[in-house]
Every structure is written in structure tokens, then in C-alpha cells.
N, CA and C of each residue as an Amber inpcrd file, in Angstrom:
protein
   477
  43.6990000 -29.2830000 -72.9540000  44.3000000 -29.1510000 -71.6330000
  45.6400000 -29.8880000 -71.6490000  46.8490000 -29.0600000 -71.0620000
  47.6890000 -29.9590000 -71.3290000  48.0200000 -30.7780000 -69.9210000
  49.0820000 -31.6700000 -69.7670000  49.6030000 -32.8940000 -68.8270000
  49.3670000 -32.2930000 -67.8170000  50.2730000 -30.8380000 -67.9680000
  50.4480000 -30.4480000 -66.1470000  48.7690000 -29.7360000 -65.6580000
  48.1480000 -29.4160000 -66.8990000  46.8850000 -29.3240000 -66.1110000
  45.6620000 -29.8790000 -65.2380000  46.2050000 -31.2640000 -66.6370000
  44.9640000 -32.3430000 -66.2530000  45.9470000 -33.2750000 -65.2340000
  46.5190000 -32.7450000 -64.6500000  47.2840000 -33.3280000 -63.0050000
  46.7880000 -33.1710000 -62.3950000  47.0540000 -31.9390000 -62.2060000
  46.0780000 -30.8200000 -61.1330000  44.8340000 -31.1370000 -60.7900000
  44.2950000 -31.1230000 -62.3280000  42.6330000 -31.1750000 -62.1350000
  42.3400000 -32.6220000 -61.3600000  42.8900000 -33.7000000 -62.0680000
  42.9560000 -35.2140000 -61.4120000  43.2990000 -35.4310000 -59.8130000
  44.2060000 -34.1000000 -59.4890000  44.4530000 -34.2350000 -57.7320000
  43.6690000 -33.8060000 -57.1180000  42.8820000 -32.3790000 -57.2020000
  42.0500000 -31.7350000 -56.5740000  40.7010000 -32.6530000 -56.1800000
  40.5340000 -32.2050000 -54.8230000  39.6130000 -33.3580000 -54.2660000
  40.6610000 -34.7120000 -53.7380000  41.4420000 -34.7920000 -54.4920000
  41.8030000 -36.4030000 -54.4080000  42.1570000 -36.5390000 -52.5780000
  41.4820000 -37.6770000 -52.4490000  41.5120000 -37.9540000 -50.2890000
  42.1350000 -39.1910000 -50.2840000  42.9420000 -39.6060000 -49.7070000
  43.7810000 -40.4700000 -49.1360000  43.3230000 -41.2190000 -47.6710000
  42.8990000 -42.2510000 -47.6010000  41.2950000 -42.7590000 -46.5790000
  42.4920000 -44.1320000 -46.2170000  43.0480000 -44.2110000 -45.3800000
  43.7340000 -45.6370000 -44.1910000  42.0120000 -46.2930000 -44.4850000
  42.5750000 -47.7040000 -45.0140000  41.4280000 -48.6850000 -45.0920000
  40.4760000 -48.4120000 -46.5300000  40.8030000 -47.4640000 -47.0600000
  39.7980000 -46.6410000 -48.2290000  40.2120000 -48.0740000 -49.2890000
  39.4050000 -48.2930000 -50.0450000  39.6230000 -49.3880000 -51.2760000
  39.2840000 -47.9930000 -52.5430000  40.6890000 -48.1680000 -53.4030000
  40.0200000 -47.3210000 -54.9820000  40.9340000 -48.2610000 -55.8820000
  39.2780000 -47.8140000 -56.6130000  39.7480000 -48.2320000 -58.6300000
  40.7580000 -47.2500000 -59.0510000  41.6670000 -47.6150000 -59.8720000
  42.6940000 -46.9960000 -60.1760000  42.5130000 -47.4390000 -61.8420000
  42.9860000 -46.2990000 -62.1810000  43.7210000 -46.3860000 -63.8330000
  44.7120000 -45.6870000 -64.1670000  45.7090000 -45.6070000 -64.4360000
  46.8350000 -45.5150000 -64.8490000  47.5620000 -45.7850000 -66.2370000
  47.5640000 -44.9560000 -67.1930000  48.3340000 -45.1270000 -68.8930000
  49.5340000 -44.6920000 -68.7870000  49.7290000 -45.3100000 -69.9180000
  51.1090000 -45.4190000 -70.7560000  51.3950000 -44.0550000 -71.0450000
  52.2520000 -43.5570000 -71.2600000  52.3300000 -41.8310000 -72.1950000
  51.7470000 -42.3000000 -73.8860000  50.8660000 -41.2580000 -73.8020000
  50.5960000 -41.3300000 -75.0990000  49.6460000 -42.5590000 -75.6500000
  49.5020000 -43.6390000 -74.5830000  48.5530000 -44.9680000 -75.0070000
  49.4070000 -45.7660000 -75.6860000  50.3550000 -45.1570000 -75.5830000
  51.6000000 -46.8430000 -76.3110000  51.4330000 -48.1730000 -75.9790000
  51.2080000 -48.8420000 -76.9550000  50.8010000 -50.4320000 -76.6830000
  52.4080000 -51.0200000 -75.7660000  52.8910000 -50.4790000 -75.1240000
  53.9040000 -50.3870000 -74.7550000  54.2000000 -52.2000000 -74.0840000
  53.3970000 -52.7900000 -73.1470000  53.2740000 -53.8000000 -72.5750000
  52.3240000 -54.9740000 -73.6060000  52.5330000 -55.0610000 -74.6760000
  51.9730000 -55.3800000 -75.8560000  52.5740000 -56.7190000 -75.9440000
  54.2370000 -56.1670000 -75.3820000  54.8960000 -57.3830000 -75.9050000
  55.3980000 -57.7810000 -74.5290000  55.4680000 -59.4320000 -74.6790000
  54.9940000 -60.0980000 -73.4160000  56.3100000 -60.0350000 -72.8020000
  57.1670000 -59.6460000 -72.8560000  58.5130000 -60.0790000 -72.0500000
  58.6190000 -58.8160000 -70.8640000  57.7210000 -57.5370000 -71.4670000
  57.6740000 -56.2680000 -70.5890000  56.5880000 -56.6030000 -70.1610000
  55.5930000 -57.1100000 -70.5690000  54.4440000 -57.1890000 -69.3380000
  54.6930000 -58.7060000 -68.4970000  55.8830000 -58.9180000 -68.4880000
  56.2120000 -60.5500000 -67.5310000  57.3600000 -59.2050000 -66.5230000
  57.3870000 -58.6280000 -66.8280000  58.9930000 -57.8650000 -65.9060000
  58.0300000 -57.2090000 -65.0340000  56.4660000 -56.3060000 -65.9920000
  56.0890000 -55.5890000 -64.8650000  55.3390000 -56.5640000 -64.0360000
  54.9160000 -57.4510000 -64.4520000  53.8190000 -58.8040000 -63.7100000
  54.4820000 -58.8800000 -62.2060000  55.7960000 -58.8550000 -62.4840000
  57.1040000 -59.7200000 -61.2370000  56.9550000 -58.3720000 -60.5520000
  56.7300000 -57.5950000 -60.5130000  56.5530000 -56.5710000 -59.7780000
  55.3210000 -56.2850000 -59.3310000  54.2520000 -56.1710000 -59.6550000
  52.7960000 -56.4360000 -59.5100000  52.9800000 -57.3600000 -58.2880000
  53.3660000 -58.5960000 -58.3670000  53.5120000 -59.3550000 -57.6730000
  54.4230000 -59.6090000 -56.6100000  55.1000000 -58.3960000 -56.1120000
  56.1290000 -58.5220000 -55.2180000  55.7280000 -57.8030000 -54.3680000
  55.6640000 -58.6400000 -53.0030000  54.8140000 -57.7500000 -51.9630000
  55.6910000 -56.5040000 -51.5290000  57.1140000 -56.2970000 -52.2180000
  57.7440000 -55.6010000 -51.4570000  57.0370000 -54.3950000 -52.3530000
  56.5430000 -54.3260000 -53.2830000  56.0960000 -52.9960000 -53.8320000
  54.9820000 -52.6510000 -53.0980000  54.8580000 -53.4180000 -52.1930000
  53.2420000 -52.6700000 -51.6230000  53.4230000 -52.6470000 -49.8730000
  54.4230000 -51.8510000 -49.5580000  54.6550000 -51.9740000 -47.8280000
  53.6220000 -51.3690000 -46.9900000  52.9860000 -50.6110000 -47.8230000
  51.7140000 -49.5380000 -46.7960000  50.4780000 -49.8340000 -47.6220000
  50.3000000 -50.6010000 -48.5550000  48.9810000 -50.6890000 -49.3150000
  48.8230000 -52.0560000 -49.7450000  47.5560000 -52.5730000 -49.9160000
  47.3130000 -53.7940000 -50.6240000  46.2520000 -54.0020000 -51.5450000
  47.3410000 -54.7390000 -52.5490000  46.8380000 -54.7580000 -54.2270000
  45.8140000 -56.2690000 -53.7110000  44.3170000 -55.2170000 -53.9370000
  43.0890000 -56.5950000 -54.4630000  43.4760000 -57.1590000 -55.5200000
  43.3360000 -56.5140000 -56.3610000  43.2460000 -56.8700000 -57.8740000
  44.1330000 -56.0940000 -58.6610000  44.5140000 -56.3960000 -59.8480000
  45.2220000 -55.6080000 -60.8150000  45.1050000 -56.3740000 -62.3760000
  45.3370000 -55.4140000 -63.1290000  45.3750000 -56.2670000 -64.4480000
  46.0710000 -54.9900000 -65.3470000  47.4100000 -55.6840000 -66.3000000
  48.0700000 -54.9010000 -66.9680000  47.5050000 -55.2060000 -68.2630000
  47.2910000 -54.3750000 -68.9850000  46.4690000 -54.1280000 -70.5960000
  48.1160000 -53.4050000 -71.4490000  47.6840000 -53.4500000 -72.6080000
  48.8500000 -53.3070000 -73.6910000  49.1300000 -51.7270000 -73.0870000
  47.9910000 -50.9680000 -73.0660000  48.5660000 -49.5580000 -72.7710000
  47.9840000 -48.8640000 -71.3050000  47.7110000 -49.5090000 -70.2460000
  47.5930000 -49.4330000 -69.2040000  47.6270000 -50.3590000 -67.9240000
  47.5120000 -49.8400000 -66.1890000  46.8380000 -50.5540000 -65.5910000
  45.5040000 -50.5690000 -64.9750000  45.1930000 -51.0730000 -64.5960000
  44.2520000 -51.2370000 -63.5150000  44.5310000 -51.6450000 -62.2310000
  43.7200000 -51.1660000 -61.3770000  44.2770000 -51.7850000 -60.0780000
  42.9400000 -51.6260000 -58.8950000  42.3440000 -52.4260000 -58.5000000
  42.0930000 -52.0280000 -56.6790000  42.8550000 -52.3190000 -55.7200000
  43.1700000 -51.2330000 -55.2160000  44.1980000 -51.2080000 -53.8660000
  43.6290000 -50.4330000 -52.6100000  43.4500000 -50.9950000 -51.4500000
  43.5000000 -50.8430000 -50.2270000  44.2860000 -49.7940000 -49.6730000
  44.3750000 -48.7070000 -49.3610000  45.2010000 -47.9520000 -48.8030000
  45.2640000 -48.5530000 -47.2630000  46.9020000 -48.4990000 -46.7290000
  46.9600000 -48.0320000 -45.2330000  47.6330000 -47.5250000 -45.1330000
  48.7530000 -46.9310000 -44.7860000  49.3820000 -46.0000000 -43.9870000
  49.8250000 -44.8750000 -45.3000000  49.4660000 -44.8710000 -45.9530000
  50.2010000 -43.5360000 -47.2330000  49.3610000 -43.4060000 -47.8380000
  49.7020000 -42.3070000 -48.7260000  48.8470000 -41.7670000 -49.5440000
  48.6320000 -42.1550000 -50.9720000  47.6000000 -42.3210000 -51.5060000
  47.1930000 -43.0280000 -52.9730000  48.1400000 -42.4630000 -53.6560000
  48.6230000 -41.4240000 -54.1090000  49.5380000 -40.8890000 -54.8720000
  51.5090000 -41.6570000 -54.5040000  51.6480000 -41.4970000 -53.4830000
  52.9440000 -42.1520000 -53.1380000  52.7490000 -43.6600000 -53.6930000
  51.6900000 -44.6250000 -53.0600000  51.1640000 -46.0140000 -53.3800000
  51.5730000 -45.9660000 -55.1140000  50.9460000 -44.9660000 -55.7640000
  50.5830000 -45.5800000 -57.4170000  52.0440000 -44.8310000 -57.6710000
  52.7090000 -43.9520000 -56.9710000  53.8210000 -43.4210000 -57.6690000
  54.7410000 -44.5990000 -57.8250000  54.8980000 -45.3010000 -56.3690000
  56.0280000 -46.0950000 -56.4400000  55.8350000 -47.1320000 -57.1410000
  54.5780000 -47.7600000 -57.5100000  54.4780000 -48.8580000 -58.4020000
  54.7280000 -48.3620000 -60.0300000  54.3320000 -47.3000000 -60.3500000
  54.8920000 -46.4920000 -61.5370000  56.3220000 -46.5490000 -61.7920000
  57.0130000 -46.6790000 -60.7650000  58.5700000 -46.0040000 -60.5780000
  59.3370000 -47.1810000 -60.5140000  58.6530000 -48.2640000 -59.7290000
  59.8140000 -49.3730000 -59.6190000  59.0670000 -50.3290000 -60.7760000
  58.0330000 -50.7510000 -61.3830000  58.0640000 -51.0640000 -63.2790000
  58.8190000 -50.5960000 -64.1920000  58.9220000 -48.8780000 -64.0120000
  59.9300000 -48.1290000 -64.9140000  61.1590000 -48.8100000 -64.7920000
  61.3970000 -48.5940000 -63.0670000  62.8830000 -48.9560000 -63.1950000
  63.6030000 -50.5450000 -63.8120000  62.4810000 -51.5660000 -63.2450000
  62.9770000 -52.5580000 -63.9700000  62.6040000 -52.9950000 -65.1170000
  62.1180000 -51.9980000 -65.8120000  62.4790000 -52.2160000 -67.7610000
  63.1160000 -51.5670000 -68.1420000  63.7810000 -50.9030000 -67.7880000
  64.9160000 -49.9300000 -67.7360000  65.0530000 -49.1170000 -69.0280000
  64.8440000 -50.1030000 -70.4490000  64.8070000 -49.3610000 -71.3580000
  63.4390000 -48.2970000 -71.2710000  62.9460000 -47.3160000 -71.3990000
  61.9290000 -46.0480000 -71.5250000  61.6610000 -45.4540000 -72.6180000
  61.0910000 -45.5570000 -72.9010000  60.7510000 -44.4810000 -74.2150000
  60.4350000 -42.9520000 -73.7510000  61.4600000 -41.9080000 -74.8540000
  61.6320000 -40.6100000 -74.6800000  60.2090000 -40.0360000 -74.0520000
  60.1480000 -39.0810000 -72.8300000  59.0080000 -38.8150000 -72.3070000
  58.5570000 -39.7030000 -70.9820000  59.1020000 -40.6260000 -71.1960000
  59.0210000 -41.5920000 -69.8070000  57.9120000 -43.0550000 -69.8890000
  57.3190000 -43.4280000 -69.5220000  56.2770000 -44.6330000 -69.2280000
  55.0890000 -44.0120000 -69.2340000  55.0120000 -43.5250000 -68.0830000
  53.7000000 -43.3770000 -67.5730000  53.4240000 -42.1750000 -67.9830000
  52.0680000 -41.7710000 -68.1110000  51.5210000 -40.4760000 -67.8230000
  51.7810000 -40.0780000 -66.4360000  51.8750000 -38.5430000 -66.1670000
  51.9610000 -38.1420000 -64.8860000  50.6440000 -38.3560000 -63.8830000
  49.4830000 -38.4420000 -64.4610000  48.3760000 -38.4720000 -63.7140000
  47.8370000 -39.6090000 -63.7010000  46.2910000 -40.0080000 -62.6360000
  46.4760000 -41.0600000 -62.7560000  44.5860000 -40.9970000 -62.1280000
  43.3110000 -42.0130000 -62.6950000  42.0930000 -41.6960000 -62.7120000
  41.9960000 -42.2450000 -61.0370000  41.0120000 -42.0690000 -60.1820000
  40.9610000 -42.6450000 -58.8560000  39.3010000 -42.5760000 -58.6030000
  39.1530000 -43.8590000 -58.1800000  37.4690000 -43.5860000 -57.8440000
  37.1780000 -44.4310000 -56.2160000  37.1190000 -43.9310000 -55.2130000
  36.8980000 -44.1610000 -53.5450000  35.8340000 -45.2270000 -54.3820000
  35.8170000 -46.4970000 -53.9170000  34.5020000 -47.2250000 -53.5620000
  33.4790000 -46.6770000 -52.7590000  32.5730000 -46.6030000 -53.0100000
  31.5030000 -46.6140000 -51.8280000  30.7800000 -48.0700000 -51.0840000
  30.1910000 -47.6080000 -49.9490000  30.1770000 -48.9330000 -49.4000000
  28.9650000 -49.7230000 -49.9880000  28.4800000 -49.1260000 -50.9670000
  26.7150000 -49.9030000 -51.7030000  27.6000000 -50.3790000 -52.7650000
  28.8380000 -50.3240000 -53.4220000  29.3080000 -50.7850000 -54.5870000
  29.7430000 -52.1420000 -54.2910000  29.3750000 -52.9480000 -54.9060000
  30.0580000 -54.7060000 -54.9070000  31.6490000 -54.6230000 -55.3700000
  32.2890000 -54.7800000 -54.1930000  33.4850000 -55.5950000 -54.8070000
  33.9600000 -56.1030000 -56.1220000  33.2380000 -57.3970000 -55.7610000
  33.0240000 -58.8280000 -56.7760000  32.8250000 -58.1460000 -58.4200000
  31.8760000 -57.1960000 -58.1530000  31.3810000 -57.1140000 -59.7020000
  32.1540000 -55.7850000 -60.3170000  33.3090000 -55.4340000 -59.5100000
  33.9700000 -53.8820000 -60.2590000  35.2140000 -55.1050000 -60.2670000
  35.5280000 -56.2060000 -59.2620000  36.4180000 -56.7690000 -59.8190000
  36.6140000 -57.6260000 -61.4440000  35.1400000 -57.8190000 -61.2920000
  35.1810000 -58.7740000 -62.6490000  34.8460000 -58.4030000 -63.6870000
  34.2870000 -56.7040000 -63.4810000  34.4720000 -56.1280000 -64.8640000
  35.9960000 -55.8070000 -64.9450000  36.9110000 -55.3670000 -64.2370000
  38.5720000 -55.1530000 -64.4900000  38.8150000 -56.1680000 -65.0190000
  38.8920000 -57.1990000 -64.7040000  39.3900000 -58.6670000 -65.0250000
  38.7940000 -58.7560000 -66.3760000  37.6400000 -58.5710000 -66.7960000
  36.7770000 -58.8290000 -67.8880000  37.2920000 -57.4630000 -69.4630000
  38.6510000 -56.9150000 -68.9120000  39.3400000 -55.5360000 -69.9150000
  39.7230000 -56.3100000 -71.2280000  40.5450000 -57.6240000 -71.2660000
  40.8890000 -58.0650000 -72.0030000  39.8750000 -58.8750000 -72.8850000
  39.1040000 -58.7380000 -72.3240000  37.7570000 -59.7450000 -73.5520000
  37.5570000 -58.4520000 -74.0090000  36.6670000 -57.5890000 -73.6210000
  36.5720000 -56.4570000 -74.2160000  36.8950000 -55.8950000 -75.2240000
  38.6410000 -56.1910000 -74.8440000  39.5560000 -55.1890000 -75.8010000
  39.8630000 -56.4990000 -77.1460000  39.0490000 -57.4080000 -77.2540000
  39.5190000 -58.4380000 -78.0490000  40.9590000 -58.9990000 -77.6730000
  41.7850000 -58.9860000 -76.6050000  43.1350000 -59.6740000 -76.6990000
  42.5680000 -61.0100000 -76.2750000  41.5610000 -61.6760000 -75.4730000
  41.2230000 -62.7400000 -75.3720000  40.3240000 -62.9170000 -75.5030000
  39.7760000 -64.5460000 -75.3560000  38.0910000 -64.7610000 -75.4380000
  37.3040000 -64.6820000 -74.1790000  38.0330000 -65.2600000 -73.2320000
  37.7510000 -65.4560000 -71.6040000  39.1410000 -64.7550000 -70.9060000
  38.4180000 -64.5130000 -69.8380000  39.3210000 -63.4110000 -68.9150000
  40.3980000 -64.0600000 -67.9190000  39.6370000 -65.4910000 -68.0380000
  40.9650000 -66.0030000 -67.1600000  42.0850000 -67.0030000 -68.0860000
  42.0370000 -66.6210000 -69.9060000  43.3520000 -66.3800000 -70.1140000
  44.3320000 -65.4770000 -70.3830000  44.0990000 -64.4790000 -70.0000000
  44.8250000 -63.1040000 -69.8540000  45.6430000 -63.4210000 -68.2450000
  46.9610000 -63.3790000 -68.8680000  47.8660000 -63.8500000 -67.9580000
  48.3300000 -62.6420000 -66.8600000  48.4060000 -61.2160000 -67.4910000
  48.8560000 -60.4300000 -66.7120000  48.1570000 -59.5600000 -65.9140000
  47.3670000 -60.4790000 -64.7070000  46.4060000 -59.9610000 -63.7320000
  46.8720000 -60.7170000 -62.8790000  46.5000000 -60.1070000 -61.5900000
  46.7410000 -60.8720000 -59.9170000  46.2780000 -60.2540000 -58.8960000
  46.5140000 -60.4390000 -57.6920000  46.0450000 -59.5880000 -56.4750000
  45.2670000 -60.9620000 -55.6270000  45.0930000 -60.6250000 -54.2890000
  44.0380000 -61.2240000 -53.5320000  43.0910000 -61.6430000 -53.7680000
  42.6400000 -60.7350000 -54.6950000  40.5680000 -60.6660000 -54.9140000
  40.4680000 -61.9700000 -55.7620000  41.7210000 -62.3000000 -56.7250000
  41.6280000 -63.0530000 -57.8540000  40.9430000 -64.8500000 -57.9710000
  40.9010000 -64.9680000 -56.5360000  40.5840000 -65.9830000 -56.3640000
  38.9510000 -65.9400000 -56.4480000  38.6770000 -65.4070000 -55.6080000
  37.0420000 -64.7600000 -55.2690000  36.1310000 -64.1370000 -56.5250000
  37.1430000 -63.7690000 -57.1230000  36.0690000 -63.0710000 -58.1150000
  36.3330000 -64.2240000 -59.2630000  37.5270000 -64.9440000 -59.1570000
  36.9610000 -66.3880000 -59.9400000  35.9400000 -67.5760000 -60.0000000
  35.7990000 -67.5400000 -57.9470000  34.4620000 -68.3890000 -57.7770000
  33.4550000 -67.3180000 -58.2890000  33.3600000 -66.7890000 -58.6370000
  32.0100000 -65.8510000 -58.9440000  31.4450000 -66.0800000 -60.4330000
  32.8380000 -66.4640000 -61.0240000  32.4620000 -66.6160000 -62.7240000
  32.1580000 -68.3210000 -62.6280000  31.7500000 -69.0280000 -61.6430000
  31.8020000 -70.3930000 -61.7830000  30.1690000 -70.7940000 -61.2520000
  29.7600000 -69.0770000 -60.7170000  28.6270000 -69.3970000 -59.9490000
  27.4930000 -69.3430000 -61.3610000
């Protein structure tokens, strides 16, 4: 299947819910360890972290991996697609250098929480990507994660 298909297929269905909380995933083109090297995942961090990237939505959680993100975000007033576009768009823009083809993939995975799903424990498996993936031993030294939740789902690893 190619890009522009598996767009499509990834939009259809896709609902846009004021107050809706979704897991998000989002790659690199191609899975490029692209944010591998720390000076691009400190440029996109500063953005992650700038509330001005999030005027209609709010980032719970997030965590940038060598060739993706993660994210739970809160929708309010826009649509999940505008939300993840513009955070796609203003990272691009301030690394300015791109590799041919662009950053991101065009599409992007989305899963609505339901209200029986724990928070706490979809946060701390996100948080928990980098043990996983072997870049660390423990999750809270993986530097390029943040959001609201980050506090909360830290008392949780203490409980």
C-alpha cells in the first residue's frame, strides 16, 4: 500500500471529540533515526514544550524516540489532524535542515481513549519506549519527554 493510501485508510473513521484524550504516534519518513542525535531532539524538545504550539489542544504526555513521537493530547477546539499537523510543521520548521522527502510521514496512528482505560498506565507504558528500545535503563533518564501527566505518572513509578 502506498503513503497516499495508507492516509486515507488512517483518516477514515478518524473523529475529532472537544475534550476527547488520544494516543498518538507519529514517524519519521522512512524510520530515520533522525532525532538520534541530541541537538535535533533538544530543538524539537523546545517545541514540545512551548505552549504556543498547542493553542486549541493540550499535550498530557509526549516522548520523542530516535524515529518517532508519541503523544497524549487532549483535544479542544480543532481537529486532531490540524493539532498533530502543526506540531509536525513547526519541529520541521525549526530544524530547518530536512531530509529529501520531508520529516514526517504524512499519516499519523490515533487511538480515542476510552473511559475504562487508565490514564496512568498508557502513560507509563509511553514513557517506558526508551527502556524498551534499549536507549536507557530507566525511563526517567530519557530526557526527551514532557507534558502535564509527567509528574503523575512519576508518582506512580514510586508507588
Amino acid at each position: 500500500m502506498n503513503d497516499t493510501a495508507n492516509s486515507r485508510s488512517l483518516r477514515e473513521g478518524r473523529r475529532s471529540i472537544p475534550g476527547q484524550i488520544y494516543s498518538i504516534t507519529t514517524a519519521v519518513n522512512h524510520r530515520q533515526r533522525y532525532f538520534a542525535d541530541s541537538n535535533r531532539a533538544d530543538l524539537a524538545k523546545a517545541v514540545l514544550e512551548n505552549s504556543q504550539t498547542w493553542p486549541k489542544s493540550h499535550p498530557l504526555l509526549w516522548v520523542l524516540m530516535p524515529d518517532h513521537l508519541h503523544l497524549l493530547l487532549e483535544l479542544q477546539t480543532e481537529s486532531l489532524s490540524i493539532a498533530v499537523g502543526r506540531v509536525k510543521a513547526l519541529i520541521s520548521r525549526r530544524l530547518k535542515a530536512i531530509p529529501t522527502g520531508g520529516l514526517w510521514q504524512a499519516s499519523f496512528h490515533d487511538h480515542a481513549l476510552r473511559r475504562e482505560e487508565n490514564l496512568l498506565t498508557i502513560g507509563r507504558y509511553l514513557l517506558d519506549n526508551p527502556v524498551r528500545a534499549g536507549l536507557v535503563s530507566r525511563a526517567t533518564d530519557w530526557r526527551w519527554r514532557g507534558g502535564s501527566l509527567l509528574d503523575a505518572v512519576g508518582m506512580e513509578w514510586s508507588k
